[in-house]
N, C-alpha and C positions, 0 to 999 in steps of 0.2 A: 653054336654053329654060325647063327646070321653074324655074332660079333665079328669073327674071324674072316668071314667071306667082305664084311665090311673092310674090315681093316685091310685085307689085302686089295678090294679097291680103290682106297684109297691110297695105298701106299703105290701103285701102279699109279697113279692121277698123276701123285705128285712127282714121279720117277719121270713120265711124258712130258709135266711140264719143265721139270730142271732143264730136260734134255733137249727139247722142243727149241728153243734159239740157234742152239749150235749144227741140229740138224738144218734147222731153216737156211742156215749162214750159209753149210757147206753145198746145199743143196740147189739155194741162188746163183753161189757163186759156178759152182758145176755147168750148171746150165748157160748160162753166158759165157764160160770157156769151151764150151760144144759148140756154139754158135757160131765161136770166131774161128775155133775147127775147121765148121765147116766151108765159112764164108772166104776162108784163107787156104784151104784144101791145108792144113797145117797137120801132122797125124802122129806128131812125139808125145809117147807119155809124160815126159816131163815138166811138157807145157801143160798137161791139165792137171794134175798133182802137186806142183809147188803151190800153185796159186791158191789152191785148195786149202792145205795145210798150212797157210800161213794165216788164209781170211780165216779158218776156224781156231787159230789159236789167237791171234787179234780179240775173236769175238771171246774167246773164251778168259782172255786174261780181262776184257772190260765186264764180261757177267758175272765174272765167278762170284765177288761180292754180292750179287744179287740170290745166285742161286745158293749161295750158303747159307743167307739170310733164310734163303725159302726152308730148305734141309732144315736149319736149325729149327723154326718154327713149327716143321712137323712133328721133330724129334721131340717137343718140350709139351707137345699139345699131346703128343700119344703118352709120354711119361708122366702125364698128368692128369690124365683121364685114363690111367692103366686099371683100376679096381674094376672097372662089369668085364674087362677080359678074363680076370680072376675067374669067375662065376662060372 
């Protein structure tokens, strides 16, 4: 049972951290497009939306190498330490 409750913490960790850049990204960039919202009385969805989705796919096409290194690294560490989950 602890194996399990492990393994599912960790696999939550590293799901946070994959994820963790791209929320950061979109969540920067959100936030200084609310600002000029406001500073500009400006109140089209489309101005805070595009910008959005382009910085997070920016970010996501410069990370993704990283985070697949990360993925992979968990996938090869738990397929290799798979036998006490046997048990």
């Amino acid at each position: 049972m602890e194996q399990v409750i492990e393994l599912g913490r960790t696999t939550l960790e590293y799901a946070i951290l994959s994820a963790l850049p791209l929320l950061a990204t979109a969540t920067l960039v959100s936030v200084i497009i609310n600002v000029v919202q406001v500073l500009t009385s400006i109140q089209d969805q489309t101005v805070s939306t595009v910008p959005r989705l382009l910085a997070t796919a920016l970010s996501a096409m410069f990370l993704l190498p990283w985070m697949l290194r990360h993925l992979a690294a968990f996938t090869i560490h738990l397929f290799s330490d798979f036998r006490p989950l046997l048990q």
